[in-house]
C-alpha positions as CSV (number, residue, x, y, z in Angstrom):
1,X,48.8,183.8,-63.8
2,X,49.0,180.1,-64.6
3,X,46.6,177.4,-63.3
4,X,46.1,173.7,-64.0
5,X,43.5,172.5,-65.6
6,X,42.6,168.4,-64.4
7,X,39.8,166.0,-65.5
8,X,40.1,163.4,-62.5
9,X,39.3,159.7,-61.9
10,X,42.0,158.3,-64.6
11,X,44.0,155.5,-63.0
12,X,47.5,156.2,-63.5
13,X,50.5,153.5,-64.0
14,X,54.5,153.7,-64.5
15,X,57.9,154.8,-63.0
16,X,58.9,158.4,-61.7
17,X,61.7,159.8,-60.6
18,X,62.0,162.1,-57.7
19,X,63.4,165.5,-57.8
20,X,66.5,166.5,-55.6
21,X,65.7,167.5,-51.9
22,X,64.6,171.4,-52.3
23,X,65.5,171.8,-48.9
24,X,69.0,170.2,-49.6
25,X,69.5,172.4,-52.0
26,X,68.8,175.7,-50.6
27,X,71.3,174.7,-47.4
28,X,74.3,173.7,-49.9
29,X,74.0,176.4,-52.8
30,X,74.7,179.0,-49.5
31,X,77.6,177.2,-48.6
32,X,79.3,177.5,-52.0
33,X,80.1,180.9,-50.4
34,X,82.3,179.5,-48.1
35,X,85.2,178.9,-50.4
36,X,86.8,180.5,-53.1
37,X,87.0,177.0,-55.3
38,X,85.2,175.2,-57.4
39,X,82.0,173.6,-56.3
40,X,80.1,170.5,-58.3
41,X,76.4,169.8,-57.2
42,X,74.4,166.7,-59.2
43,X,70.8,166.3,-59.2
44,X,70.0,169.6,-58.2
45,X,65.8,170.8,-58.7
46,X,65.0,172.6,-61.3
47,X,62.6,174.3,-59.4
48,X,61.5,178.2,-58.9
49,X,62.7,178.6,-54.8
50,X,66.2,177.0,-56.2
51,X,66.6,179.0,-59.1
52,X,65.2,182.0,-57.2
53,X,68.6,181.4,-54.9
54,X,71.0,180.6,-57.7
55,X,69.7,183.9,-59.5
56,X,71.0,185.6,-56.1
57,X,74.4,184.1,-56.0
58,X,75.0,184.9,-59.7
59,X,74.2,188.7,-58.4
60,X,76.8,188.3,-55.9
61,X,79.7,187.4,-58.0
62,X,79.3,183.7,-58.0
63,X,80.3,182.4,-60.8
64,X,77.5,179.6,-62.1
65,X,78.3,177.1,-65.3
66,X,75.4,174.2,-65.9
67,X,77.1,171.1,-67.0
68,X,74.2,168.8,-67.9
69,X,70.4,168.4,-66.4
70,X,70.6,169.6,-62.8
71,X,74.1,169.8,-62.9
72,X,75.8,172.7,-62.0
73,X,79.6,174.2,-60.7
74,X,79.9,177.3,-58.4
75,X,82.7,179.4,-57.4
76,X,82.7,182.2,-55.4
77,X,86.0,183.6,-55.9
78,X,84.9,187.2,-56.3
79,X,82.3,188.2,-54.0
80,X,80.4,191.4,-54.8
81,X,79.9,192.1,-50.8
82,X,78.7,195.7,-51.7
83,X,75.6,194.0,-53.2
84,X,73.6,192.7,-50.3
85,X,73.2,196.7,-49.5
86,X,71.5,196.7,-53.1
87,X,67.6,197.5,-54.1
88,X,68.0,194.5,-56.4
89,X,69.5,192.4,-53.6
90,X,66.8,193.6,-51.1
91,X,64.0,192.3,-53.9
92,X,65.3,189.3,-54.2
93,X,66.1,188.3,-51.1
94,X,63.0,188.9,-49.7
95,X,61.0,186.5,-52.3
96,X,62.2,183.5,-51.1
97,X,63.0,181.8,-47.2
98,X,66.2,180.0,-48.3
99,X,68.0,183.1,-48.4
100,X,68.6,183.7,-44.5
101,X,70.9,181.1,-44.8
102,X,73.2,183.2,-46.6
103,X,73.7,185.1,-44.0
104,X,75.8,182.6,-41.9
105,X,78.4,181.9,-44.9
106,X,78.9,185.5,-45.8
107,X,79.4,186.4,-41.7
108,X,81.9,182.8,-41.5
109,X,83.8,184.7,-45.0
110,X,83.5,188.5,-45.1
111,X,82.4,189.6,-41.4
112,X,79.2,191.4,-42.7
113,X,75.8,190.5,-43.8
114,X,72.1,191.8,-44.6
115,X,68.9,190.1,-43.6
116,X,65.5,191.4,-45.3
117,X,62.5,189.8,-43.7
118,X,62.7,186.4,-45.8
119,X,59.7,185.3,-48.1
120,X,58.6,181.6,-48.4
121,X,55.3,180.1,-47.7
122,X,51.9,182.0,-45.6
123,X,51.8,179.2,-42.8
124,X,51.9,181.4,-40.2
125,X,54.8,182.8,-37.7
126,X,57.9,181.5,-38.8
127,X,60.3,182.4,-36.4
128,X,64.3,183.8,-36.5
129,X,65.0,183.7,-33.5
130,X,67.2,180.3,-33.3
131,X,69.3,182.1,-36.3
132,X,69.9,185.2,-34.1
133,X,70.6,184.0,-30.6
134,X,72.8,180.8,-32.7
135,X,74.9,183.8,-34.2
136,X,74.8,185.9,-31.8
137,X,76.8,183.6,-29.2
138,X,79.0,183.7,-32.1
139,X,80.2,186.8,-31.8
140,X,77.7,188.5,-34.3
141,X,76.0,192.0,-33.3
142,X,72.2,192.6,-35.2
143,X,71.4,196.3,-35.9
144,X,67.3,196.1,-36.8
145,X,66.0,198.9,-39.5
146,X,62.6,199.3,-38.6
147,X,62.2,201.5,-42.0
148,X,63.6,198.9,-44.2
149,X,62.2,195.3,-42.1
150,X,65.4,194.1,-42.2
151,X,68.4,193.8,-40.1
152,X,72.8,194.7,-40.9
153,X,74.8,192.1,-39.4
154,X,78.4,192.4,-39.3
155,X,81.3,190.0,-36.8
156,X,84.6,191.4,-36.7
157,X,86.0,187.9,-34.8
158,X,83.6,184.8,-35.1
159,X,84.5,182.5,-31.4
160,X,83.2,179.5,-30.8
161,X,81.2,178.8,-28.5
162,X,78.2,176.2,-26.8
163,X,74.7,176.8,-27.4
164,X,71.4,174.8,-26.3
165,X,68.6,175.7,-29.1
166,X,65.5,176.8,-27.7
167,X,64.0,175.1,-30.8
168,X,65.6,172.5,-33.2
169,X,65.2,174.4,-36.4
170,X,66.6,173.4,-39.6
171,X,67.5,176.3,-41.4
172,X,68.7,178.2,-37.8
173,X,71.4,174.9,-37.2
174,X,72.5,174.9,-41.0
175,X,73.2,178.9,-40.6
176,X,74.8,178.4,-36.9
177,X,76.9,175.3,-38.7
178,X,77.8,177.2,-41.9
179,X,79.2,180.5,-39.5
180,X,80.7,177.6,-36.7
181,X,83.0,176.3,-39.2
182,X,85.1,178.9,-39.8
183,X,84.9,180.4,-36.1
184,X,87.9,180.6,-33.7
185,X,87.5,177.3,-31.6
186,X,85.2,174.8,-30.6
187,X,81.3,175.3,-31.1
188,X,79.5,172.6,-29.3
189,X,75.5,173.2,-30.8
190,X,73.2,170.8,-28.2
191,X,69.3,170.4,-29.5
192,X,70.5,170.6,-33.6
193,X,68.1,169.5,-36.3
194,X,69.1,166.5,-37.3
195,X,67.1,165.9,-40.6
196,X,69.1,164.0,-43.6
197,X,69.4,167.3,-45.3
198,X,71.4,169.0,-43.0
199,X,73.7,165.5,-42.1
200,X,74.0,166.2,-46.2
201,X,75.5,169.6,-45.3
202,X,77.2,168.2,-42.6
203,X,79.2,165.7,-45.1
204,X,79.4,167.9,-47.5
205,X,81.5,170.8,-45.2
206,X,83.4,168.4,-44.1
207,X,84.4,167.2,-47.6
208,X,85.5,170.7,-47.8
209,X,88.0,170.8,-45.1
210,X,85.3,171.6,-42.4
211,X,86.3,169.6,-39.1
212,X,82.1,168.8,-37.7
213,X,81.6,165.8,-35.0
214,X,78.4,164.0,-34.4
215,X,76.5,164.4,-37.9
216,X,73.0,162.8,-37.5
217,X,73.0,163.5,-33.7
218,X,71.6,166.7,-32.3
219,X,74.9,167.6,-30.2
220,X,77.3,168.8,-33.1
221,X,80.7,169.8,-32.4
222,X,82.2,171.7,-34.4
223,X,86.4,172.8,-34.3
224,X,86.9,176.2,-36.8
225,X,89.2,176.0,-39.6
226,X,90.6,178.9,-41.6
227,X,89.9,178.1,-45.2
228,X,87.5,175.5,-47.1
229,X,88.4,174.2,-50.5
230,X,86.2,173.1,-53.0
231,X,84.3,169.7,-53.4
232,X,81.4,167.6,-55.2
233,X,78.3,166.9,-53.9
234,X,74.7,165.1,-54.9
235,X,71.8,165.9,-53.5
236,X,69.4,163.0,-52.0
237,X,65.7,162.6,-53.5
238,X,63.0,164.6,-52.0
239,X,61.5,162.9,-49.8
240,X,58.5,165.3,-49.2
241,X,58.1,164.5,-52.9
242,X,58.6,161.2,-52.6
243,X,55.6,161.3,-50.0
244,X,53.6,162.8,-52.3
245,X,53.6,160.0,-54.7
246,X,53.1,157.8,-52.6
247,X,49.5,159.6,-51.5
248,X,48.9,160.1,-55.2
249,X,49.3,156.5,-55.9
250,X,47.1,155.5,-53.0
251,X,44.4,158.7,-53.8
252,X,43.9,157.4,-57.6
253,X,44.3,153.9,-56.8
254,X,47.2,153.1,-58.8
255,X,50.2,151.0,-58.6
256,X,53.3,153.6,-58.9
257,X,57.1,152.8,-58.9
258,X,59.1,155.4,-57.5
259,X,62.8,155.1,-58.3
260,X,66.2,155.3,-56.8
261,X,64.9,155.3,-53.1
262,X,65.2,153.5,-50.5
263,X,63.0,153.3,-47.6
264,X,65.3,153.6,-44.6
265,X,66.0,157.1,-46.2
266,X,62.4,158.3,-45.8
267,X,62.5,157.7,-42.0
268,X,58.8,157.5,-40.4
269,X,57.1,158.5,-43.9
270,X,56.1,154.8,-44.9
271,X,55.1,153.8,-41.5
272,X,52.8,156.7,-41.5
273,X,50.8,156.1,-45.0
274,X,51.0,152.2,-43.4
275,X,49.1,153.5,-40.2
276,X,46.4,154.7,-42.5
277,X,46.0,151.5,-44.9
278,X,48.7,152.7,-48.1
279,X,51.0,149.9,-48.8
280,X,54.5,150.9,-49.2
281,X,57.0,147.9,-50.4
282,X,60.8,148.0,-51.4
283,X,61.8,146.4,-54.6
284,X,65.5,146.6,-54.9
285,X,66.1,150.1,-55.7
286,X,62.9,151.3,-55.7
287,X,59.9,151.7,-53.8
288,X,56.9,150.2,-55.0
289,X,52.7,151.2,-54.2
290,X,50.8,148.9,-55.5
291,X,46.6,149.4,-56.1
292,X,44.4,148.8,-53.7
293,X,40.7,149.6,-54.0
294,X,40.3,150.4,-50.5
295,X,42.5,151.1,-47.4
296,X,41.4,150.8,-44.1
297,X,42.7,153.8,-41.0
298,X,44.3,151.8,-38.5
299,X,43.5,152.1,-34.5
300,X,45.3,152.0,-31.6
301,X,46.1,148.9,-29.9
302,X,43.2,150.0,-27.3
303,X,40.7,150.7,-30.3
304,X,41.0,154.5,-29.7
305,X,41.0,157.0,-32.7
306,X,44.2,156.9,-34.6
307,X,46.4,160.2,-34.4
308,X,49.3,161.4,-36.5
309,X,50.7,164.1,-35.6
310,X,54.2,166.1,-37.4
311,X,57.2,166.7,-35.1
312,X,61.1,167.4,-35.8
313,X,63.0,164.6,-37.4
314,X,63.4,162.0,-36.3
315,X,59.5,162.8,-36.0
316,X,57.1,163.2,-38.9
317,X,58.0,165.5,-41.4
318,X,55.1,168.4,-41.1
319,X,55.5,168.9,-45.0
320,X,53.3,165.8,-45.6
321,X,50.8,166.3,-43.3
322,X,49.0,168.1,-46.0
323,X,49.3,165.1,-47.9
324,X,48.4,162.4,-45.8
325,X,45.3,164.3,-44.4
326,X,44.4,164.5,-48.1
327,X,44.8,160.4,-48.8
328,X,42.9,159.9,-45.4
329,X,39.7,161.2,-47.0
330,X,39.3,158.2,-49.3
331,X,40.5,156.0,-46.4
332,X,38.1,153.6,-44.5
333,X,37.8,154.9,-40.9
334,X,38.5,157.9,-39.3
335,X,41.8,159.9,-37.9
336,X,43.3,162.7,-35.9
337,X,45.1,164.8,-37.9
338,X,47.2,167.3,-35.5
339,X,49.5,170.0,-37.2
340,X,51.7,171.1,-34.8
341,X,54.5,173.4,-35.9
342,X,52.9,175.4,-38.3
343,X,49.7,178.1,-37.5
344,X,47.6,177.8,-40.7
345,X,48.7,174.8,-42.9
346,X,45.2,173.6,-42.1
347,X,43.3,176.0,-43.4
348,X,43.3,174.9,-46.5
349,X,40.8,171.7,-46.0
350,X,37.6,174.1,-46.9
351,X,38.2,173.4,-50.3
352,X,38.6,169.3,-49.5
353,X,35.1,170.2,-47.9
354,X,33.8,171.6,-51.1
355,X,35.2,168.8,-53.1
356,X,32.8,166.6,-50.8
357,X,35.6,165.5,-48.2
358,X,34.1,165.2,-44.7
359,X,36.3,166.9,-42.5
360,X,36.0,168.9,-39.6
361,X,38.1,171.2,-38.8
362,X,38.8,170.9,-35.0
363,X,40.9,174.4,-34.3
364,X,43.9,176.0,-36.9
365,X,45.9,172.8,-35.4
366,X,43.4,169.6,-35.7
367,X,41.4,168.4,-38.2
368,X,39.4,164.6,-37.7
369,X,39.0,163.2,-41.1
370,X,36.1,161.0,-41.6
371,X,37.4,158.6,-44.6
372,X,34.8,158.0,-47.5
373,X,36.3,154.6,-48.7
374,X,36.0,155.4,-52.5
375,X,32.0,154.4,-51.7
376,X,31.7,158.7,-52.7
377,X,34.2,160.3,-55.1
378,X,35.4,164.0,-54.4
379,X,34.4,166.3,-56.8
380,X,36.0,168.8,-58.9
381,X,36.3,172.2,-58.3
382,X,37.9,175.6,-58.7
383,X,39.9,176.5,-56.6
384,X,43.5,178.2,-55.5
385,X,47.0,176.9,-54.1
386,X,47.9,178.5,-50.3
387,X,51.0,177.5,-50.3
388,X,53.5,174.8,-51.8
389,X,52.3,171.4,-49.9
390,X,48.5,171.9,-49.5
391,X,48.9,173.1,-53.3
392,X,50.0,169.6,-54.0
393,X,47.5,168.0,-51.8
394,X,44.8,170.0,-53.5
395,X,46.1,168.6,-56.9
396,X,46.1,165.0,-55.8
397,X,42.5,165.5,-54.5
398,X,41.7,166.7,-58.5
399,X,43.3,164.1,-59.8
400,X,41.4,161.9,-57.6
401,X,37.9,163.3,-58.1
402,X,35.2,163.4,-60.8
403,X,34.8,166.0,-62.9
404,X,37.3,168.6,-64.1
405,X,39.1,170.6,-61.3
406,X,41.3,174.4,-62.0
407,X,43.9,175.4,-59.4
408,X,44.8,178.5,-59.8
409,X,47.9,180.3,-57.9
410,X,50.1,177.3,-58.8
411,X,53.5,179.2,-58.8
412,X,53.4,178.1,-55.2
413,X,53.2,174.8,-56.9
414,X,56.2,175.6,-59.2
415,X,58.4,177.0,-56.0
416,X,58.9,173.0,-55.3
417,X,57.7,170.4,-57.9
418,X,59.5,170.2,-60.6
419,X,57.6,170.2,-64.0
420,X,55.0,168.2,-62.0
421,X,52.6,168.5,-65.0
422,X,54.8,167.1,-67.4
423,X,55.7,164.1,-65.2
424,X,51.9,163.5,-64.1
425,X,51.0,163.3,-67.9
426,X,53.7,160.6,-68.3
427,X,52.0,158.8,-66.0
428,X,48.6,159.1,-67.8
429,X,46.8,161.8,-65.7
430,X,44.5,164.5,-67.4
431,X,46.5,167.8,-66.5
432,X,47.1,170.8,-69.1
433,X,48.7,174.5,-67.5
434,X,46.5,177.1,-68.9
């Protein structure tokens, strides 16, 4: 298996370019299944969650030509529906998260469906149960195989109806949404995620033909039509990985440029790295970090601790809590770092510990984060990645530290980083894949 090999402490310089939004991507490569024409996506991620979902549309029958870098047309005029009930399928389907979200599409066009316990990253319970109660009120019966872990699925008459969500889950509203557009009536889905990604969708579906009120609100409503048509559609940057430049810059003490975003797109990411002393500026198209040799943990207007804690969108994204807890321990001052939606994204701050970060880890939720103000340099280490963000956060702490670091397991890495080595090289970090 592959692992990074990093000599830390270089300052690094330049321009980088962010991916596409992985989670974009894995909402509107399951909706190609909703129409029989062609689809054309731009700037989507060559990344291994993305392609792992493209590889299981091409076993479908979808029919996938790439016409230039991350550029690709879909059309899924000749649906294979007998292969969900395949091994192959099965295998697939269960190595990555994204691909529950088929499930709504193939239910909104065929009336059937098969859902193996989805893969995706160890950060504890990850629940289904928006997806199945959303469908459900939909019309859609579950029939659970205890033998297999998996559930058939099958709606002879998709009706409309209202729903309040219990919990405002991405990936359950994009299903509920993609399975509500082609339902009999009016859907009416109160409590929706609301992130960019799925008002992306959103657009996108309507572009199609799709008839969906109140994008970027969380009450949708949604009036079924009979047939989508085709479209084009460009993915926005990531802003998770846009985040994560923005640590590395502040980590290494560098002066990045990230390009083609602007900060209004990023929500409450830069007032977040502002809370903890990162300065985060727009320059026309582009968002700029310069170096700083020291950044100083903000307090509360009282003088109490400060406390950042993830939430839905509009909140936090939790994906960069990883990230921010990691530029925190080079920060001057101290801060509350409280992970709420996830069980064990946490866990991996034992290796900050052995890097020489002073942490302590309050419970699998809280961690306070005592910042060393660049006054003591982390150290390098070997080490292992848990999971796809704390795997970057553990790389930015290497190429922060002194000495030479190995992360091993960094496939997790490659699920949502796009050739990150290649692209941290060009920005003059040490970094080889061995």
């Amino acid at each position: 298996m592959n692992s990074f090999k990093i000599n830390g402490g270089n300052k690094l310089s330049g321009d980088i370019i962010p991916q596409g939004a992985k989670n974009e991507a894995l909402q509107v490569l399951c909706a190609v299944l909703l129409t029989a024409d062609k689809v054309h996506m731009t700037n989507v991620p060559d990344i291994v969650d993305v392609n792992r979902l493209i590889d299981l549309l091409k076993g479908l029958g979808v029919k996938i030509s790439i016409t230039g870098p991350n550029a690709y047309i879909f059309q899924a005029d000749n649906i294979n529906i007998d292969y969900i009930r395949t091994k192959e399928y099965y295998e697939k389907a269960t190595s990555i998260r994204g691909s529950v979200m088929i499930l709504g599409p193939l239910l909104a066009r065929f009336g059937t469906g098969y859902l193996p316990q989805p893969g995706g990253d160890k950060i504890g319970r990850r629940r289904l149960d928006t997806h199945f109660i959303g469908l459900q009120k939909l019309g859609v019966t579950f029939t659970y195989n205890d033998e297999e872990k998996s559930y058939h699925v099958a709606a002879k008459n998709l009706t409309g109806n209202y729903m309040l969500l219990e919990e405002a889950s991405v990936t359950g509203t994009a299903n509920i949404i993609m399975a509500a557009v082609m339902a009999k009536g009016k859907t009416s889905i109160f409590n929706a995620a609301c992130e960019p990604y799925l008002v992306q969708l959103c657009k996108m579906l309507n572009r199609m033909g799709a008839k969906i009120e109140g994008i970027g609100s969380n009450l949708l409503t949604i009036e079924g039509v009979r047939h989508l048509n085709g479209t084009e559609h460009t993915l926005l940057a990531d802003m998770i990985e846009v985040g994560s430049f923005i640590g590395l810059a502040a980590m290494t003490q560098s002066e990045l440029t990230i390009k083609n975003v602007q900060l209004h797109d990023l929500g409450l990411i830069p007032d977040v790295f502002r809370k903890i002393g990162v300065t985060v500026k727009q320059n026309g198209n582009d968002i700029i970090v310069p170096a700083k040799e020291e950044y100083e943990i903000k307090t509360f207007i009282d003088g109490s601790i400060m406390n950042i804690a993830d939430a839905p969108w509009p909140g936090f994204t939790p994906d960069l809590i990883s990230i921010v807890l990691v530029v925190a321990t080079q920060a001057k001052g101290s801060v509350l770092i409280h992970q709420k939606m996830f069980e064990s994204r946490l866990f991996f701050v034992d290796k900050l510990i052995d890097m020489g970060a002073r942490i302590i880890l309050c419970d699998p939720h809280r961690a306070t984060v005592i910042g060393l103000n660049h006054k003591q340099s982390l150290k390098g280490i070997k080490m292992s990645s848990p999971d796809i963000r704390a795997g970057v956060a553990l790389l930015i702490a290497a190429l922060s530290a002194k000495g030479t670091s190995i992360i091993e397991n960094i496939n997790q890495i490659d699920r949502g980083y796009q050739n990150i080595d290649i692209r941290l090289r060009q920005l003059g970090a040490d970094i080889e894949r061995i």
